[in-house]
ZADRENRO-703787 format. One record per atom (N, C-alpha, C): z, x, y; residue in three letters. Coordinates in steps of 0.001 Angstrom, whole numbers, plus 500000, padded with zeros to 6 digits. Example, Ala and Ser with C-alpha at 12.3 -4.5 7.8 and 13.67 -1.06 7.14 Angstrom:
<recs>
507800513190494310ALA
507800512300495500ALA
507800513200496700ALA
507080512850497750SER
507140513670498940SER
507870512900500030SER
</recs>
This chain:
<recs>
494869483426497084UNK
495819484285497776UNK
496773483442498620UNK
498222483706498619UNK
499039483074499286UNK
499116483936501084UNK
498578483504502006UNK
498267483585503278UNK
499696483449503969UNK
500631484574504277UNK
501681484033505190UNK
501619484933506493UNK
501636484136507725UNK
501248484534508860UNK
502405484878509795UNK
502517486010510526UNK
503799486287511052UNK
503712486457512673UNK
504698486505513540UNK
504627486940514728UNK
504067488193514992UNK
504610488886514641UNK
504532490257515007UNK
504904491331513839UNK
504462493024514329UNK
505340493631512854UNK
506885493428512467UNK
507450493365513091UNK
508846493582512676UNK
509204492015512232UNK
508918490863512887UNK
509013490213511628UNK
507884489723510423UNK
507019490749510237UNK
506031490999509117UNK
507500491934508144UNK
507995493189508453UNK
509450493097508213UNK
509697492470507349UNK
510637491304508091UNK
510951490181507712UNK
510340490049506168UNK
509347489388506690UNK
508388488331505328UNK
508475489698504134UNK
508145490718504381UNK
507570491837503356UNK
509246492239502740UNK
509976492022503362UNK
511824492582502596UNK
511895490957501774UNK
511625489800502561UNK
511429488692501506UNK
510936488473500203UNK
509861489160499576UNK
509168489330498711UNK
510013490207498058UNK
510346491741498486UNK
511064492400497301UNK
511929492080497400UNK
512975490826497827UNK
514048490497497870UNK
514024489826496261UNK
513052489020496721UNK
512665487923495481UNK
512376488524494125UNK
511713489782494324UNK
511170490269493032UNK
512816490983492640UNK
512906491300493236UNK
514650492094492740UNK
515211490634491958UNK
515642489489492751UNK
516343488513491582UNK
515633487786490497UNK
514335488128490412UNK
513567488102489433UNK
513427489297488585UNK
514138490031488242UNK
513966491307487478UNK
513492492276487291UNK
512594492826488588UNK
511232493083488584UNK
512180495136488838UNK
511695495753488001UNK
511977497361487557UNK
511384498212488304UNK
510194497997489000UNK
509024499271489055UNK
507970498737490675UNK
508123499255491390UNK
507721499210492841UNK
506499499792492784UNK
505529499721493600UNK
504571500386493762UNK
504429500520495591UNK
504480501435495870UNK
504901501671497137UNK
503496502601498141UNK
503482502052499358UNK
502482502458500122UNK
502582503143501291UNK
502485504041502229UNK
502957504698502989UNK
501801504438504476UNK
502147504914505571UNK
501290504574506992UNK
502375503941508006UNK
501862503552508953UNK
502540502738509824UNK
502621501262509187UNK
501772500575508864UNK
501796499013508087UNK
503143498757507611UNK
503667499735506357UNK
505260499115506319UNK
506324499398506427UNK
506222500500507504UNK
507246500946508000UNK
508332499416508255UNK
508256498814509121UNK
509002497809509150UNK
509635497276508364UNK
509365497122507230UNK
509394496987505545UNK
510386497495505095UNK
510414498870505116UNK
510896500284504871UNK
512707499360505846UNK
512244499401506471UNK
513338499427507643UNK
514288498403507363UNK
513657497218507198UNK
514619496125506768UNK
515516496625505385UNK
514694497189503947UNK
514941497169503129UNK
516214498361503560UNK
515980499300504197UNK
517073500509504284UNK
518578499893505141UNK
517929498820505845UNK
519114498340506284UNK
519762497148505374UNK
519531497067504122UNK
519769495611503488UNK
520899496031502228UNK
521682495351501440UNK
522325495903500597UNK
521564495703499343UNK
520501495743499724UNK
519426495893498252UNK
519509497242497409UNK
519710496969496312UNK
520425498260495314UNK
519008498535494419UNK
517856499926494621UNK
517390500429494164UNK
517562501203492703UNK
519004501108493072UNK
519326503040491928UNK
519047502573490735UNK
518838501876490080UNK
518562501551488810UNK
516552501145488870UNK
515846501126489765UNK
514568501104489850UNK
513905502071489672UNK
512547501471489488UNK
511170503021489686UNK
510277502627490724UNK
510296503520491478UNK
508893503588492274UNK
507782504552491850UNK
506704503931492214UNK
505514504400492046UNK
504356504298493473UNK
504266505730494438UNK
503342505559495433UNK
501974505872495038UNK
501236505220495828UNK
499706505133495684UNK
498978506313495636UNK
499474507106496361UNK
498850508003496823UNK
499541509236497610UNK
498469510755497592UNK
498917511731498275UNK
497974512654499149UNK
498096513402499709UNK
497582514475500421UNK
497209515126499026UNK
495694515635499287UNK
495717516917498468UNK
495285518233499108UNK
496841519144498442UNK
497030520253499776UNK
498523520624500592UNK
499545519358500429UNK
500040519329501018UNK
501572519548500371UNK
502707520225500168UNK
503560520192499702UNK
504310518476500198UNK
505584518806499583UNK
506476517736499364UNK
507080517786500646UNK
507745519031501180UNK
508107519331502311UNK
507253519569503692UNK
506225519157503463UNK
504985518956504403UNK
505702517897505193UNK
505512517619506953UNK
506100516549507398UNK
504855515347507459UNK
503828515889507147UNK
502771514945507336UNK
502360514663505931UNK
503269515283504530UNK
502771514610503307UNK
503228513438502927UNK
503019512400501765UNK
503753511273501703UNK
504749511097501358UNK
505073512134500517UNK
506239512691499994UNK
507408512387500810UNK
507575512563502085UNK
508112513294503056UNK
508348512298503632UNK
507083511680503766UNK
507355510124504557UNK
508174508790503666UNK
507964509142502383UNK
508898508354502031UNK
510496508816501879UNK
510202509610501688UNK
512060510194501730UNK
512414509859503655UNK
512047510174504085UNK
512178509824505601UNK
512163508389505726UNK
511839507678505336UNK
511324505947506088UNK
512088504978504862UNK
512787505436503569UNK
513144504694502271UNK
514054505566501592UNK
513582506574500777UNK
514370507142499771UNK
515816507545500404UNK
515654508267501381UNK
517014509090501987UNK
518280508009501671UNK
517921506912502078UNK
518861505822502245UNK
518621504587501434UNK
517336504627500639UNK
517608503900499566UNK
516971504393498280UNK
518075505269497240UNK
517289506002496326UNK
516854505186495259UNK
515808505564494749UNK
515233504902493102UNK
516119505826491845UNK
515935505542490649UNK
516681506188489858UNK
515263506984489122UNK
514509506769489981UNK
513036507579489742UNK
511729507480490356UNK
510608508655491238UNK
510392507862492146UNK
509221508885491884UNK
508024508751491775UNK
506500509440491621UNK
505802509248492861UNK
505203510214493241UNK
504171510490494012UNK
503278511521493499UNK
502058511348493571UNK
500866512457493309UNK
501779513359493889UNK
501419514820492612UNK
501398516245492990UNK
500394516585494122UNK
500335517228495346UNK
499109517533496511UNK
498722518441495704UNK
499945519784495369UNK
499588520654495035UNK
498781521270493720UNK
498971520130493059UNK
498370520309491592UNK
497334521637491264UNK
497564522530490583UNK
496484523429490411UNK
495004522749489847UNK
495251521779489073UNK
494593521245487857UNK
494542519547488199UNK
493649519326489194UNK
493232518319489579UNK
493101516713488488UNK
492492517254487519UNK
491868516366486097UNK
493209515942485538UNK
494040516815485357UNK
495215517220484576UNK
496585516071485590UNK
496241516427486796UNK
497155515560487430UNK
496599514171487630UNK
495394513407487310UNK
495252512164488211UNK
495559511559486222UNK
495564512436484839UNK
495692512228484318UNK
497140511663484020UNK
497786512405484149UNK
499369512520484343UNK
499808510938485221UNK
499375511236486400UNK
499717509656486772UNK
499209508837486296UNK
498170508771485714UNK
497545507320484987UNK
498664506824483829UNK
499020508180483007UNK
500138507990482184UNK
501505506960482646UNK
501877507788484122UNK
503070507281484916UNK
502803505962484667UNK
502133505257485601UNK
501681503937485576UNK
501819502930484307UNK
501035503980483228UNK
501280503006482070UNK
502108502987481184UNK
503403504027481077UNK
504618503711480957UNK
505389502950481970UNK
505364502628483018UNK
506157502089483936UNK
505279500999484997UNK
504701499793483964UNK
504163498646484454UNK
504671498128486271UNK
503737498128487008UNK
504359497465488426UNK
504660496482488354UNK
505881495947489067UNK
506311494266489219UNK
505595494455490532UNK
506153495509491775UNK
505764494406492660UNK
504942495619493507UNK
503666495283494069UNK
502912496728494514UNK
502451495995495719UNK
502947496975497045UNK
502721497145498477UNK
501500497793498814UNK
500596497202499712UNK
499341497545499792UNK
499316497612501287UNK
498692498451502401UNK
497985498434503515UNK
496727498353503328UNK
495894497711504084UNK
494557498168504281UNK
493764498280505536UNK
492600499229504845UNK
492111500423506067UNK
490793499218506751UNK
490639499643507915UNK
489598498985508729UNK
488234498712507807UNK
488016499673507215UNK
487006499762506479UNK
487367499010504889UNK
488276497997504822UNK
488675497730503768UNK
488981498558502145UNK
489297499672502533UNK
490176500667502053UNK
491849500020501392UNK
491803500381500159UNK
493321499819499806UNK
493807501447498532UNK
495347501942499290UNK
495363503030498740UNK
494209503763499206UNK
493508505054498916UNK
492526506056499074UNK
491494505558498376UNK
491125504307497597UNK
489594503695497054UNK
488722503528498544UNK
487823504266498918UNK
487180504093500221UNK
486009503010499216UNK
485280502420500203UNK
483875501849500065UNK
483070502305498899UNK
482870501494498338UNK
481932502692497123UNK
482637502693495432UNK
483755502806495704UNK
484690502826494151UNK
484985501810493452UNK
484220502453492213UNK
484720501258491231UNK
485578500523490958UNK
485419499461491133UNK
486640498475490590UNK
487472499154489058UNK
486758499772488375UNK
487034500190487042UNK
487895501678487107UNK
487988502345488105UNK
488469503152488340UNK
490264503590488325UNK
490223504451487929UNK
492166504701487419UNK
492485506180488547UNK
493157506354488643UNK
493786507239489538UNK
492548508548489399UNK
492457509233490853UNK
490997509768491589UNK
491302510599492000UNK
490643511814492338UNK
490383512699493693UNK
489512512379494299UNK
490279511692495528UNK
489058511118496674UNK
488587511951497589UNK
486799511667498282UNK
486625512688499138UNK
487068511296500386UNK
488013511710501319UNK
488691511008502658UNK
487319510614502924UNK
486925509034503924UNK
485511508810504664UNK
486072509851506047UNK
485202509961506753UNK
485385510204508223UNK
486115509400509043UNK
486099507722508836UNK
486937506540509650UNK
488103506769508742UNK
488199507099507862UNK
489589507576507043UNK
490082508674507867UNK
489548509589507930UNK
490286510841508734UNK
490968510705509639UNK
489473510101510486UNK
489567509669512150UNK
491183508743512247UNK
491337507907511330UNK
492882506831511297UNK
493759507598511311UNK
494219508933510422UNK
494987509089510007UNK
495284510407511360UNK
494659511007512082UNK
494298512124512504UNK
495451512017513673UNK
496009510610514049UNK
496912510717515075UNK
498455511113514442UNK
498170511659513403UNK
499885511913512174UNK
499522513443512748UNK
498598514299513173UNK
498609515491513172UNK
498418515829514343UNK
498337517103514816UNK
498470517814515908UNK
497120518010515999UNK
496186518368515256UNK
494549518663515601UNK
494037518192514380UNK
492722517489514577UNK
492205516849513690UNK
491815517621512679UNK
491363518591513140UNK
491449519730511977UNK
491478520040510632UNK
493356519151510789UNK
494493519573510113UNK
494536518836509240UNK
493472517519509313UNK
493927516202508359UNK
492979516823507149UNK
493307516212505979UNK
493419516700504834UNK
492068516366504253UNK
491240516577503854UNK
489737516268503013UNK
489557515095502375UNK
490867515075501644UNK
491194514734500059UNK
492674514400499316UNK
492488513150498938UNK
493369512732498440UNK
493826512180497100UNK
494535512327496617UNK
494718511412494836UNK
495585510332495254UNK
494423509230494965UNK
494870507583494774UNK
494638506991493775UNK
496022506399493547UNK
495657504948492085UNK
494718504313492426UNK
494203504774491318UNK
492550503337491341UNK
492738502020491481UNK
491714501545491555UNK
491830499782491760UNK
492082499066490597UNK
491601499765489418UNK
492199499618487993UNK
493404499446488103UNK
493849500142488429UNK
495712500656488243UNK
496569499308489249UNK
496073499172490684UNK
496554497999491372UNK
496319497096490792UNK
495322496727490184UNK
495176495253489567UNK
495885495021488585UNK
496588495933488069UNK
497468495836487170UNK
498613495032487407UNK
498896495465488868UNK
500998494949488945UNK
500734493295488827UNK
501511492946488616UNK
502090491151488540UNK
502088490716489810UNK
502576491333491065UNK
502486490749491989UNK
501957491991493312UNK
501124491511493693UNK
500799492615495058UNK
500824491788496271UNK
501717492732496977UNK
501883492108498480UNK
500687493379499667UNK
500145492731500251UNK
499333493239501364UNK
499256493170502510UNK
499584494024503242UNK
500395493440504721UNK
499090494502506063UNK
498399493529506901UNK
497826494207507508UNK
498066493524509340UNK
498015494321510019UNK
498140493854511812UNK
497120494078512765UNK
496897493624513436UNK
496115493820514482UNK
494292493292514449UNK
494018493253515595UNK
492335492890515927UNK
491907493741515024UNK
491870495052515167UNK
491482496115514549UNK
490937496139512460UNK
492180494964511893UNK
491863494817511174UNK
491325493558510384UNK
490718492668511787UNK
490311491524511198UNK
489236491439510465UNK
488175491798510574UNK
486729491980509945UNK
487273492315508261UNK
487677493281508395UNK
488448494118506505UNK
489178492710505822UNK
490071491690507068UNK
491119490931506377UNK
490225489684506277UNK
489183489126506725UNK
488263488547506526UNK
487470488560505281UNK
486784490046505166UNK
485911490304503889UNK
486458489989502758UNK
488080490472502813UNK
488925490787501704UNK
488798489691501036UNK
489480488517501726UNK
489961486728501467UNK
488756486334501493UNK
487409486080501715UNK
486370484969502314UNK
484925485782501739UNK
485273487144501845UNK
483603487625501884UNK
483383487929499997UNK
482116488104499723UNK
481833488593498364UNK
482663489729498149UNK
482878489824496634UNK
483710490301495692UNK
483142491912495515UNK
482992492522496265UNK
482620493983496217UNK
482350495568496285UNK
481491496399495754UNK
482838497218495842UNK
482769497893497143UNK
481449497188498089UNK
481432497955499551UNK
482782497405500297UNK
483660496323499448UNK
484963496184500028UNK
486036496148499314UNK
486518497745499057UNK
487352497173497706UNK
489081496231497857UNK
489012495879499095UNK
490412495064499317UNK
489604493891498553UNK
488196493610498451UNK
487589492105497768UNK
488269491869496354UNK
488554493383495494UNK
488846493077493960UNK
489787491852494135UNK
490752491821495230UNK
491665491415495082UNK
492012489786494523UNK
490418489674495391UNK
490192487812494981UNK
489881487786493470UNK
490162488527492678UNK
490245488241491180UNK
491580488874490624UNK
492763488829491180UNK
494345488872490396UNK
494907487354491355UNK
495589487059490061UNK
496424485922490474UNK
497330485491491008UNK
498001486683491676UNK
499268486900492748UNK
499238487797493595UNK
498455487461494883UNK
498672488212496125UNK
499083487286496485UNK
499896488161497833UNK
500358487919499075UNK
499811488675500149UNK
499370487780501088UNK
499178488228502680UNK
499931488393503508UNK
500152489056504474UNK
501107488987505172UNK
500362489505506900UNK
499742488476507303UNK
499126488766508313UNK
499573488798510086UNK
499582488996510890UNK
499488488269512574UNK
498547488235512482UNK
498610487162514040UNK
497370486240514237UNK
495690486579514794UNK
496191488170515172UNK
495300488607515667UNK
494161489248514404UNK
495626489977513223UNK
494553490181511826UNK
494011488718511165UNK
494491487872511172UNK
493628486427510665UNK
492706485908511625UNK
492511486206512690UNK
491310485762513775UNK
490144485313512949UNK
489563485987512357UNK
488128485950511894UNK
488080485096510502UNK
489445484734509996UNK
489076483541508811UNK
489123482642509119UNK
488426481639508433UNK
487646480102508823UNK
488916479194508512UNK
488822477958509346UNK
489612477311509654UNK
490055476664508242UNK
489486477070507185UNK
489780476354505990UNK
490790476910505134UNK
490990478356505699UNK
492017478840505076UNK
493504478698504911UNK
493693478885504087UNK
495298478328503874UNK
496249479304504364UNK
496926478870505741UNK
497917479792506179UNK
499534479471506501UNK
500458480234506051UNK
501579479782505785UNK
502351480183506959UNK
502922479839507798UNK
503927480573508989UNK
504986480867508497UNK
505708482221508758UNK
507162482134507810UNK
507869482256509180UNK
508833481916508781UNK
510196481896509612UNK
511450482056509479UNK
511296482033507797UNK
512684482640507358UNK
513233483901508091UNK
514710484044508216UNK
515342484898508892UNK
515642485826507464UNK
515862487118507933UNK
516868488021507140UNK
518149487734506776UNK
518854487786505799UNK
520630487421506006UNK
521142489327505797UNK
</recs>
């Protein structure tokens, strides 16, 4: 894994608009896109950049199940808010929430996916080493899911809503199958909070009580850490400082 270590989020920013900068003059068609606070910053650079989408595809990880498009707390919503509004794709998938026919829809996206190969796929991950909605437990072999949310899943997400209540059970996420697919995955995580997960991921056994671990078997990640999420890896690790500016 290529280890690049940043100040802070916004220039994590930085480093993460670097990468799809790169994959854009490398030819790269088909995004795989992740939603949360993690890349917002991301989001931000790219909306402010004259980076030209309209001829791309995106593909997000994941959705609420339950939640319309016009939901302000679906992902839907959050990406048109934080990316699409101001930088459109010329085609752009997210899980149906609403799907009547659960089987029928995680089917449907598996399809998406494999007509429209990822170049470059954006990853957060959860304390619990969660990537996309694969909690602890899921097969590496696994293709797009109806997940049951963990409780530390809820509990994360529960400050997007007004009463915990409200947060959603259940979600449809691309499997770990499906991520291991793209050519290049970038993974961008911050804080103390997620050092232990960013530790296991890079250093600890390959497994599926951590499924950010698959990762140490594809041949192009990127990290994109602060110093406080790299705390807990051993001094042997290979870490890159970036400093490149935006133009």
């Amino acid at each position: 894994m290529n280890i690049i270590q940043v100040v802070d989020q916004n220039m994590g920013g930085e480093a993460g608009f670097a990468e799809f900068k790169t994959a854009l003059d490398q030819g790269a068609n088909t995004f795989g896109l992740a939603t949360g606070s993690t890349p917002v910053t991301i989001y931000e650079q790219l909306t402010h950049s004259a980076l030209d989408f309209s001829q791309k595809t995106s593909i997000n990880l994941d959705e609420y199940v339950g939640l319309s498009p016009e939901n302000p707390q679906s992902y839907h919503y959050f990406m048109q808010k934080h990316l699409f509004d101001a930088k459109p794709f010329r085609e752009s998938f997210v899980p149906n929430g609403l799907a009547e026919d659960g089987d029928a829809e995680v089917k449907r996206y598996d399809e998406i996916i494999a007509e429209h190969p990822i170049d470059l796929q954006l990853l957060g991950l959860g304390k619990n080493g969660h990537i996309g909605f694969n909690e602890p437990g899921t097969p590496f072999d696994e293709g797009t899911h109806r997940v049951t949310l963990t409780q530390s899943t809820i509990d994360a997400n529960a400050r997007f809503f007004e009463d915990e209540a409200d947060v959603p059970r259940y979600a449809y996420s691309m499997g770990i199958a499906s991520i291991m697919k793209a050519k290049h995955i970038v993974l961008v995580a911050y804080g103390e909070a997620k050092a232990d997960a960013v530790a296991a991921m890079i250093e600890g056994p390959v497994t599926e009580d951590v499924p950010a671990s698959a990762l140490q078997n594809h041949d192009n990640v990127t990290v994109i850490v602060d110093a406080a999420a790299a705390s807990k890896l051993s001094t042997q690790a290979q870490i890159t400082p970036f400093s490149a500016s935006v133009e």
